[in-house]
N, C-alpha and C positions, 0 to 999 in steps of 0.2 A: 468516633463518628461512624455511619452506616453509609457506606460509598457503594451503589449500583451502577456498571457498567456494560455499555452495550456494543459492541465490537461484531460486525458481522461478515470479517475479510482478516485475510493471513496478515494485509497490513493495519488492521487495527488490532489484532492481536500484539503484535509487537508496539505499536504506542502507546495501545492499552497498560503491558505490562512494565513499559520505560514510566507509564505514569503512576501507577501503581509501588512501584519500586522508591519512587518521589513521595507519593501521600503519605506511605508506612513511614518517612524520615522526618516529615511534619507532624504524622497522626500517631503516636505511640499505640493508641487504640484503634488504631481503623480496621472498619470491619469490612468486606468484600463480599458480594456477590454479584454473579456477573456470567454474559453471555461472550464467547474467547475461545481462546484456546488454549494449548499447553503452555505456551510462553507466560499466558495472563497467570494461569494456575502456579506455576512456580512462587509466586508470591503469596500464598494463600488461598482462603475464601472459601468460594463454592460455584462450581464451573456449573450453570444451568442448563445451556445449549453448548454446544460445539458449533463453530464457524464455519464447518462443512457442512453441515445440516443445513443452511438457513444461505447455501449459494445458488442462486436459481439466476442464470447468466441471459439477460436477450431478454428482448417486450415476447417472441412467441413463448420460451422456457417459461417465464413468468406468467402468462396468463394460464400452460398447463400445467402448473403447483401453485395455484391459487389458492384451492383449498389448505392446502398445507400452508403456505404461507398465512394463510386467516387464522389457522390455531395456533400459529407462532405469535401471534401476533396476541391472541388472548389469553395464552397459559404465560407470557410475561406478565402482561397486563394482572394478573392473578399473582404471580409470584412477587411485583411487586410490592404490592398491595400485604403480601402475606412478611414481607421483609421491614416496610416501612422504611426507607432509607431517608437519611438526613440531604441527601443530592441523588440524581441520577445524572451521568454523563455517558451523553453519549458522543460514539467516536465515531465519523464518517456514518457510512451507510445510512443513506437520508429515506430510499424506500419504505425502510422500516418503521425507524427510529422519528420519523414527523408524525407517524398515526400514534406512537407511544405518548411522545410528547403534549399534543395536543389534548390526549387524555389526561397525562398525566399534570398539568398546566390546572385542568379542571377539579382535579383531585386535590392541587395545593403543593404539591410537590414542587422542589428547586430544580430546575432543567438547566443543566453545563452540557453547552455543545463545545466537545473539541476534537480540532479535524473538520472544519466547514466543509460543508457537503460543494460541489462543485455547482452552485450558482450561475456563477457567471461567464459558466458553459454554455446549460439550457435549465430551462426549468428556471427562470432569472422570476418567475409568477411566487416562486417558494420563498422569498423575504417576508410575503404577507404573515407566513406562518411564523418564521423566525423572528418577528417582529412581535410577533403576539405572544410565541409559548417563550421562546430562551432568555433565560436570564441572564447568562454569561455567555462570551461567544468567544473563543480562543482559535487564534489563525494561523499558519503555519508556511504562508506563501508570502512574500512583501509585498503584492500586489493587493492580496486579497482586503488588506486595512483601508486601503485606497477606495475602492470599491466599496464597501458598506460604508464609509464613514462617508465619503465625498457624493458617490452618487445617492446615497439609500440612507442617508442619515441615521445608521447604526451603530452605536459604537461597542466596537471590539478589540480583544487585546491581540495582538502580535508579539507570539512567543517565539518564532525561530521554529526552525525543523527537528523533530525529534529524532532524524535519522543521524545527523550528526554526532548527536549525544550516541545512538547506538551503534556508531560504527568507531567512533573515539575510545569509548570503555570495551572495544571487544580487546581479546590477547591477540597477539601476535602469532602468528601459523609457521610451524615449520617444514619451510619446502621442503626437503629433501625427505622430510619423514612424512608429508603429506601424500606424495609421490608413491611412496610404498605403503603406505597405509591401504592407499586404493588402487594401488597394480596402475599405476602411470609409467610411461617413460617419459626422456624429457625435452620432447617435443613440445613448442609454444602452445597454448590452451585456446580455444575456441570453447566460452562459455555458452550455452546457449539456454535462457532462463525463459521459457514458452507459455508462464502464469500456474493460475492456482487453483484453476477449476478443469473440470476433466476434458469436454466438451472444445475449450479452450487450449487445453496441450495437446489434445489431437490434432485442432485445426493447424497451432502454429509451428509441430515438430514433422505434420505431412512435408511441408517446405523445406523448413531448417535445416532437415537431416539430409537433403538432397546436394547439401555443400562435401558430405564426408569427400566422397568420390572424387571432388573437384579439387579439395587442399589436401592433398593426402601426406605433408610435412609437418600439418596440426594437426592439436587433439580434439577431438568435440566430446564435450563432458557434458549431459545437461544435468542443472540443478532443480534435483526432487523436491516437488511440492511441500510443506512442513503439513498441508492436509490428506496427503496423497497415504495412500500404501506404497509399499516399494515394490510388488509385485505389479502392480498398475502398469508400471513401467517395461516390461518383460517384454514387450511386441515392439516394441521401440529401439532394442538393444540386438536385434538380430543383425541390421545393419556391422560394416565391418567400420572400425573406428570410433565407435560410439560408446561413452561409455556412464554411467550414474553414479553420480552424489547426494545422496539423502540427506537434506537437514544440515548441508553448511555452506551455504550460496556466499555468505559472506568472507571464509576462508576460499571458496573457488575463485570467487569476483578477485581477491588478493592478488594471485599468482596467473589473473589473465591476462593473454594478452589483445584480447578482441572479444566482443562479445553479441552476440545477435539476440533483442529481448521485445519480448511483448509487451506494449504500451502499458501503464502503469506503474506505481512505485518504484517497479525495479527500474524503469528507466531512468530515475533518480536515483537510486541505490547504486547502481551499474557508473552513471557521471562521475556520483563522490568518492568511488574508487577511483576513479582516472580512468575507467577502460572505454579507450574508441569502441564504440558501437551501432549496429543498426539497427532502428527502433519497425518494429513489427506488428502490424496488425489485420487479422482477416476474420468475421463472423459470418452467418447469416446473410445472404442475400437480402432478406425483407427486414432482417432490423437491422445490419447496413443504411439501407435504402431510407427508413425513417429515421437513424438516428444523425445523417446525412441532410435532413430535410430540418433537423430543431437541436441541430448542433451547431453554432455561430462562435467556430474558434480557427487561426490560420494553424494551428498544430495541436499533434495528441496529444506529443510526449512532454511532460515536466521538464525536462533538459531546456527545451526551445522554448515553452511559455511563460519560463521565467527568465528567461534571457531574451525571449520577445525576437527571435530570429534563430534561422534553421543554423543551429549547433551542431547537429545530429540529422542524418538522412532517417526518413521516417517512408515506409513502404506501407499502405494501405488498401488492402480488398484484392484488387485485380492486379497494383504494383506489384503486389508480394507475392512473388515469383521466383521462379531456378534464375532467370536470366538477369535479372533486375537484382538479386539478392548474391552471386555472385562477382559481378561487378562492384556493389558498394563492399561486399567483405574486401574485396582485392585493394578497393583504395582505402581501406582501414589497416594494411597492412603496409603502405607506403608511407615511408620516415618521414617525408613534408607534410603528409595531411595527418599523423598522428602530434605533430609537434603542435600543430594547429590547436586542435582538437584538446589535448592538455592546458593549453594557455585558457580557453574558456571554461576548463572546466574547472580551473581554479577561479576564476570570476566567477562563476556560480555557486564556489562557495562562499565568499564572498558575501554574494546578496541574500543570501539564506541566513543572516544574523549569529552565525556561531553558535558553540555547544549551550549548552541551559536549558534549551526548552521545556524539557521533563520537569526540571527543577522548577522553573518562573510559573509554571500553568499550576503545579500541585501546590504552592504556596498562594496564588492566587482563588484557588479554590475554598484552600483550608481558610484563608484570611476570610472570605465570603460568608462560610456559614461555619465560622468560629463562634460558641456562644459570647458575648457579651456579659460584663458586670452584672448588666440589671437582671439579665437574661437566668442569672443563675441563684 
């Protein structure tokens, strides 16, 4: 079978390729093409776009790479067409991937969404479409079943979180050689994960790095973007105590003992290791301000909206601050509020459905547009 994939963030590269790594184990012949990154690429295929390319952060970033964003948007459009795939899934990134779909719906093409785009955040108006273009819809929140089936009368599968699955199958790190690998001493770890677009690690490492000074008994490591250069990072590292890891946020997360991260995935990546954390976020002024106005959620971060109450202190816009972001590290660093903090985050794992994901979603795919007796 002919599997197109469309991935437009560091973490739908990695679902992508946990799913990917699933279809090859149903599909003896599957074939791949697909927009990703290097994680998707290990498994084959043929990488079209990179995942850097196609990050345009903020309603202002977005309206000035519009144009660019239009010819993404139609040399897919072309590519697919020129591939013919027996499915296309797409993963998150709804921006994009609803102008695809809707075309591609017209074309006749089978649309698999997995990774539901964040509905019932904002944008709650986008069922119409999903209603209309997808054919499968695979979910990855426990909530999120609740919500299309009960209020929106959609049905969809709830497959569990595929971070599990990738944090279960990684190997095991060795401290003491990881230490020297990267010129550590062995002072406790201050992770500090500040996201994956540039724009973005500037705004959240202005702050962050303003702790070196303050805890000078910890390390502050921050973990390099998997889309970044490591030179990117050079003006960052002048500071004293600072120091970078490229491309193994999951072995860092291992051996931390605190961690300061910027709202998204990693805030869930950051839980299921166990490490207390404070969740971080600061943009724009004016797409703050609007995204403030059609945003109807009491929390950013996945830690707390799955567990539906503040787990994790979350600092946003004007919170997120030297003063504000020293105090909550200080009490991530007290024995009683860390014991705390461990007990929910093993109830989070909990509600997340356990490892398979990868597995349940690629068999439920291949089961979908497996031929058929008559068919053949």
């Amino acid at each position: 079978m002919k599997y197109y994939l469309i991935a437009g963030e560091a973490s739908g590269d990695l679902h992508g390729s946990l799913l990917m790594k699933e279809l090859k184990n149903q599909d003896a012949n599957a074939q791949f093409r697909f927009w990703g990154g290097e994680l998707m690429q290990q498994h084959g295929g043929v990488l079209v776009r990179h995942y850097r390319d196609l990050a345009f952060m903020g309603f202002v970033e977005v309206l000035g790479n519009l144009r660019t964003i239009l010819r993404n948007i139609n040399d897919c459009k072309k590519d697919i067409q020129a591939f013919e795939p027996d499915v296309i899934i797409y993963i998150d990134y709804p921006g994009f991937n609803f102008r695809i779909m809707k075309w591609a719906r017209i074309k006749g093409y089978r649309n698999h969404y997995y990774i539901s785009p964040q509905i019932w955040a904002w944008k709650e108006n986008r069922i119409k479409s999903i209603k209309r273009d997808v054919d499968e819809m695979y979910v990855i929140l426990p909530f999120e079943k609740e919500f299309y089936e009960q209020k929106h009368q959609f049905p969809v599968h709830f497959v569990g979180h595929p971070l599990i699955d990738s944090i279960t199958q990684r190997s095991k790190v060795d401290h003491e050689k990881f230490l020297e690998e990267h010129h550590l001493d062995d002072r406790p770890i201050v992770a500090l994960l500040p996201g994956s677009r540039k724009q973005e690690i500037k705004n959240m490492l202005q702050v962050m790095l303003r702790m070196t000074d303050e805890f000078p008994d910890y390390l502050f490591v921050i973990a390099g973007a998997p889309g970044q250069e490591k030179s990117f990072y050079d003006t960052f590292l002048k500071k004293k105590n600072v120091h970078l890891i490229m491309n193994r946020t999951y072995d860092l997360l291992s051996l931390s003992h605190a961690a300061l991260v910027t709202s998204g995935t990693a805030t869930l990546e950051t839980g299921l290791f166990k490490v207390p954390q404070v969740v971080c976020y600061k943009g724009s002024t004016i797409s703050y301000h609007i995204a403030k106005r059609i945003i109807k959620l009491d929390y950013i971060s996945l830690v707390n909206l799955i567990m539906d109450r503040p787990v994790v202190k979350e600092l946003i816009q004007n919170e997120f601050n030297k003063k504000n972001l020293k105090s909550e590290l200080q009490q991530l660093l007290d024995s009683e509020q860390r014991n705390r903090i461990f007990t929910d985050y093993y109830n989070l794992e909990k509600k997340l459905g356990g490892v398979g994901a990868s597995e349940k979603t690629a068999q439920l795919i291949y089961k979908s547009i497996e031929p058929s007796e008559d068919d053949e």
